[in-house]
PADRENLO-734226 format. One record per residue (C-alpha): x negated, y, z negated. Coordinates in steps of 0.5 Angstrom, whole numbers, padded with zeros to 4 digits, always signed. Each point is the difference from the previous one (the first is absolute). Layout:
! residues N
XYZ;...
! end
This chain:
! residues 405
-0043+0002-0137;+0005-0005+0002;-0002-0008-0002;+0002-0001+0009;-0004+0006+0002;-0006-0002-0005;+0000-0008+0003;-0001+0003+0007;-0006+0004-0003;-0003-0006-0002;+0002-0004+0006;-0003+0006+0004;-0007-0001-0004;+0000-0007-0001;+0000+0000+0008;-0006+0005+0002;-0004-0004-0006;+0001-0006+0004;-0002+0003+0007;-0006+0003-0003;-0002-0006-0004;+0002-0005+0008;-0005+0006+0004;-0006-0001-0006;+0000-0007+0000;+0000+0000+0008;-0005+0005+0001;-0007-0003+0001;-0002+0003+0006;-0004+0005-0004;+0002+0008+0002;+0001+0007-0002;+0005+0003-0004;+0006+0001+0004;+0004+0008+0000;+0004+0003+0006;-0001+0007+0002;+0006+0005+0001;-0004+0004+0004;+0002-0002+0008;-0006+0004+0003;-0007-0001-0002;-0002-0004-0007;+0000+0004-0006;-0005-0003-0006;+0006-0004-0005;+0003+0003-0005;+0004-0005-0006;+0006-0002+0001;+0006+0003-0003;+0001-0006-0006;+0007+0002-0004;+0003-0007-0003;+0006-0002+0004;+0006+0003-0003;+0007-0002+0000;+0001+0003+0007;-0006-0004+0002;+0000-0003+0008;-0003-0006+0001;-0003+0001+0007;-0003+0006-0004;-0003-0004-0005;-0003-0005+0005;-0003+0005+0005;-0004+0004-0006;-0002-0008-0002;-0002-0002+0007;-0003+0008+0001;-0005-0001-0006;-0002-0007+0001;-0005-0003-0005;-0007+0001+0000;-0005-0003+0000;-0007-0001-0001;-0006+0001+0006;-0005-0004+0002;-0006+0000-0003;-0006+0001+0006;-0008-0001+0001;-0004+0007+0000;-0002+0004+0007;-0001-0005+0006;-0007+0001+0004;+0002+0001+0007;-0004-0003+0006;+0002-0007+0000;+0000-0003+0006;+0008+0001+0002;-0002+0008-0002;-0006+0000+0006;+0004-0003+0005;+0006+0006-0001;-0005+0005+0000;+0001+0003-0008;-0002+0006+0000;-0001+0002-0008;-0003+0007+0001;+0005+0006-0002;+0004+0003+0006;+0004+0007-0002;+0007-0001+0006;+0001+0007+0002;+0008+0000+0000;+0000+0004+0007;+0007+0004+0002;+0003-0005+0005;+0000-0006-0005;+0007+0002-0002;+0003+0000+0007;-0004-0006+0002;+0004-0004-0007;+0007+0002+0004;-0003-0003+0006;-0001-0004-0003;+0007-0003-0004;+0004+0004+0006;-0002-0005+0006;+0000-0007-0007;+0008+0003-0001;+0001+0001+0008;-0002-0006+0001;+0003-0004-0005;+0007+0003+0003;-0001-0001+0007;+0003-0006+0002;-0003-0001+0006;-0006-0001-0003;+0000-0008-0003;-0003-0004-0005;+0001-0006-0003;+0002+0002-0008;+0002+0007+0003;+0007-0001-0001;+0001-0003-0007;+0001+0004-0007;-0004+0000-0005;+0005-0004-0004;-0001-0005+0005;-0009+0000-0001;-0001-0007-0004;-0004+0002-0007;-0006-0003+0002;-0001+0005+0006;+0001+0006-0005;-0008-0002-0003;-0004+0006+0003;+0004+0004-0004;-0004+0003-0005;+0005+0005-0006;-0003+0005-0005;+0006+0002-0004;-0005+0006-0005;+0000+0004+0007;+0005-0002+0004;-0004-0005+0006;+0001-0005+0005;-0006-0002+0003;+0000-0006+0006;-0007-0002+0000;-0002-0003+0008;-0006-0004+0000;-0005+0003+0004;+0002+0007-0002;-0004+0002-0005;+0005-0003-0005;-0005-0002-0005;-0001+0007-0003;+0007+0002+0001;+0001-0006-0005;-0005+0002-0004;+0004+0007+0001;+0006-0003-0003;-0004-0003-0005;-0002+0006-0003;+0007+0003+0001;+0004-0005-0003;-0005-0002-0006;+0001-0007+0001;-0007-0003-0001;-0005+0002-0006;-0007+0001-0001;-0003-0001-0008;+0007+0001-0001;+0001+0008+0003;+0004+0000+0007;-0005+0001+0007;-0001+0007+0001;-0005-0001+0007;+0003-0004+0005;-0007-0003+0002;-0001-0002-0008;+0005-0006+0002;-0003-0006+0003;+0002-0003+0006;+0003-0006-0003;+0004+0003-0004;+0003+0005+0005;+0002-0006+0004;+0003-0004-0006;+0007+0000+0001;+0002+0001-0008;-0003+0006+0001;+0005+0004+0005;+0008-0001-0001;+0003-0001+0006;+0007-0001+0003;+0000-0007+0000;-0001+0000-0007;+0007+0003-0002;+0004-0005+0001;-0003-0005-0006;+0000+0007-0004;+0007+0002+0001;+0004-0005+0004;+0006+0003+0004;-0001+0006-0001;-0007+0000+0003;+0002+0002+0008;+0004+0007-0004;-0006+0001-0004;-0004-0001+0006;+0004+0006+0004;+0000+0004-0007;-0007+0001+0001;-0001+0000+0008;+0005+0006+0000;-0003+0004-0006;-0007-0002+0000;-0006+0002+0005;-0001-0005+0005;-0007+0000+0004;-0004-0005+0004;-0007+0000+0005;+0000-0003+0007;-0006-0002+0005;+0000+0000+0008;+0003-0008-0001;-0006-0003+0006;-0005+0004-0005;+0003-0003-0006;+0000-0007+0003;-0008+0001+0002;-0001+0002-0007;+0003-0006-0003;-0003-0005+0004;-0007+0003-0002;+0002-0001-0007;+0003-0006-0001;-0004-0004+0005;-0006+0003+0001;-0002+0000-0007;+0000-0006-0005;+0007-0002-0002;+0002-0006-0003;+0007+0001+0000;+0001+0003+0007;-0005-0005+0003;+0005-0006-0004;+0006+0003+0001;-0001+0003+0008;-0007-0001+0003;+0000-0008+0000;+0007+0000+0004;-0002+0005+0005;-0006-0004+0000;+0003-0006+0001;+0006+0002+0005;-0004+0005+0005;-0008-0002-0001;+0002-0008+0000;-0005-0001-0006;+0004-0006-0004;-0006-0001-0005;-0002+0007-0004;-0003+0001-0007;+0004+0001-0006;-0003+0006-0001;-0001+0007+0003;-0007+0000-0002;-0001-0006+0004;+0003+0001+0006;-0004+0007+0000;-0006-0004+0000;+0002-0005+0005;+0003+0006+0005;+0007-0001+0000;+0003+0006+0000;+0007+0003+0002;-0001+0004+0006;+0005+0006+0000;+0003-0003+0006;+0002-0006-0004;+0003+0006-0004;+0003+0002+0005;+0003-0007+0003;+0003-0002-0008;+0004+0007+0000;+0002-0002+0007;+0002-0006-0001;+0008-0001+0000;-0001-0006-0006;-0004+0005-0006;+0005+0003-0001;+0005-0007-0001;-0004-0001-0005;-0001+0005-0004;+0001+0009+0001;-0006+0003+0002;-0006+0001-0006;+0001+0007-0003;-0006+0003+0003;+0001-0001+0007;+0008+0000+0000;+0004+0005+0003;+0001+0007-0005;+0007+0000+0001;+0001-0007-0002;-0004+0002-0007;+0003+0007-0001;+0007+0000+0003;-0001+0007+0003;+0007+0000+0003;+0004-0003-0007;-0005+0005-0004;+0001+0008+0001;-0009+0001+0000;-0001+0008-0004;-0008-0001+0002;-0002-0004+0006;-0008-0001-0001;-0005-0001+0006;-0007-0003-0001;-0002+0004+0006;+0002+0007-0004;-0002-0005-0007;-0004+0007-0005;+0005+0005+0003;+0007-0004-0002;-0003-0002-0006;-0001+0007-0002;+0006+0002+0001;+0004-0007-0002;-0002+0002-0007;+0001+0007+0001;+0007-0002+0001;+0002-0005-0005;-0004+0005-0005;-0005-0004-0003;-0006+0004+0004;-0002+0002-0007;+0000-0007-0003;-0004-0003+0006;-0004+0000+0005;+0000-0005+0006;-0005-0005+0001;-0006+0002+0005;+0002-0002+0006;-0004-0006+0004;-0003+0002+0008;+0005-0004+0004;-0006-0005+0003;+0006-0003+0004;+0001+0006+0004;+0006+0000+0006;-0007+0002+0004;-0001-0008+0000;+0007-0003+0002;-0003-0001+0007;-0006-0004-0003;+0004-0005-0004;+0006-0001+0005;-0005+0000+0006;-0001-0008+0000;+0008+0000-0001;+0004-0001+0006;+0005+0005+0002;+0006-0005+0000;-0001-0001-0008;-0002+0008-0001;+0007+0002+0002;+0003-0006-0004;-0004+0003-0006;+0003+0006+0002;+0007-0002+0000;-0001-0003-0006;-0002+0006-0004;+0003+0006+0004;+0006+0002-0005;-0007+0002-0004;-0002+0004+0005;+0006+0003+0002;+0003+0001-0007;-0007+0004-0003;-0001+0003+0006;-0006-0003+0003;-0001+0001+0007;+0000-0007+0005;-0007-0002+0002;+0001+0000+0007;-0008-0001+0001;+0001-0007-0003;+0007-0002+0004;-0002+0001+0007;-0003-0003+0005;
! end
């Protein structure tokens, strides 16, 4: 080998070692390890990268891809044990913790391609309007990419919507993904993972992290794995979505929700100047949001000026970017034990796991015309404007008991 051609060798070495050491001193976000399938259909489990040395032909995109395709791994999380379920947030959401077998019926399959069929139709008719629709997903800011959950050992993006049963589907990716410990061994059963691990943000790699992890090329790696890898995500009928999050977050002692959200609202739409420091108080005072106040904050043009919607009451299309985002799996809450079934079937992972028992929707669509009878038509349909790409894009009918007069 000539003195050249060994220089370009060593120079070629010399910049992928610098590139690996820049990614592990910036990789603080704490994620799985990283491969990319070859397979453009359904997930595979991984098999070892091919690892020849470079050779004298090597090409340097080459060596780099490989690099940025295996990613450091790192160490998961250790958790506490099984958490006790019927605390009060539970109550308010109705869990139901009995076994419930979901029988896969025949019409699931063509209820799927409903399903993605009306989301793609949708999503290329344009005449139908909303803002953000346009845009590409080159264009979504990196902050708005936090829902997206990424398994890289099956081969999943999951984006998680508060309200939807999202946090067994984040235990689910737990467990799949192996990011968190318990006495050292990785979670086998969904339930053992307590809540407050499950919604620990270290404990889930999502797409807004790439950027601190690998820099300019986190977009292409982002479009690497939205094409090879299975994308799914759970919906809800949004005016039922709304109910249940005001029950939980209001209704229930919350100190932050009440700080960061009751205290305006209170302020602003019930004419309270003075109020308790703490939720606690202020529940035994009687001073309460009422779901009109709610309503009346999501209304307001000057919410939003201040800052985008919570993400348990904004819109699923602002969170899960299903015009950007080619969905394989669009799950309902309504259809919650059947989809899940075959969710699992489809990635394959059916043996590996069980979902979840599912909880008996307490805030049913039966009760829409109980919360919203005390709210005035005007602000219904306001509110319906609101969140109608929801409705439309996931198929969900127009309530017209609720908007006419």
């Amino acid at each position: 080998m000539s003195p050249t051609r060994l220089f370009g060798l060593w120079l070629v070495l010399g910049s992928v070692l610098m590139i690996l050491a820049i990614i592990v001193y910036w990789d603080n976000v704490g994620t799985a390890y990283f491969y990319l399938h070859t397979s453009f259909s359904r997930p595979r489990p991984p098999e070892p990268l091919p690892s020849p040395g470079p050779g004298p032909g090597t090409d340097a995109g080459e060596v780099l891809q490989r690099l940025l395709g295996a990613g450091p791994e790192r160490t998961p999380t250790e958790a506490p044990g099984r958490p006790a379920p019927g605390g009060p947030e539970e109550s308010v959401r109705g869990y139901d913790w009995s076994s419930r077998g979901a029988q896969q019926g025949p019409e699931a399959g063509g209820r799927q391609a409903e399903r993605r069929s009306v989301l793609r139709g949708l999503c290329a008719n344009a005449s139908f309007v909303f803002p953000s629709k346009e845009r590409s997903f080159d264009d979504i800011p990196n902050h708005e990419l936090n829902h997206l959950i990424v398994d890289d050992r099956h081969g999943v993006i999951y984006c998680y919507v508060p309200k939807v049963a999202c946090t067994n589907w984040k235990r689910v990716m737990i467990v799949l993904s192996q990011s968190l410990l318990h006495r050292g061994a990785p979670y086998r059963d969904p339930l053992d993972i307590p809540r407050e691990s499950v919604h620990n943000a270290s404990a889930h790699l999502t797409f807004n992290k790439f950027w601190r992890r690998y820099g300019r090329f986190s977009r292409h790696l982002m479009k690497v794995k939205l094409q090879k890898y299975t994308k799914f995500l759970f919906v809800r009928d949004p005016f039922v979505r709304l109910i249940s999050a005001f029950r939980s977050k209001f209704e229930l002692e919350n100190d932050e929700f009440y700080r960061k959200f009751a205290v305006p609202m209170l302020r602003m739409y019930s004419n309270h100047s003075s109020l308790p420091a703490s939720v606690r108080d202020a529940f035994s005072a009687g001073l309460r949001v009422s779901f009109s106040n709610f309503i009346q904050y999501l209304l307001d043009p000057h919410t939003e000026k201040l800052a985008p919607f919570n993400e348990h009451w904004r819109q699923v299309h602002r969170l899960c970017h299903p015009c950007q985002i080619d969905y394989d799996f669009v799950g309902k809450l309504e259809t919650l034990d059947q989809d899940a079934a075959q969710l699992l079937r489809l990635l394959k992972v059916d043996k590996l796991l069980h979902f979840p028992p599912s909880y008996r929707n307490r805030t049913a669509s039966s009760w829409e015309e109980d919360w919203f009878a005390q709210i005035p038509l005007a602000w219904r349909r306001q509110l319906y404007k609101l969140y109608e790409a929801d409705f439309v894009l996931f198929g969900y009918p127009k309530p017209e008991n609720l908007l006419r007069d």
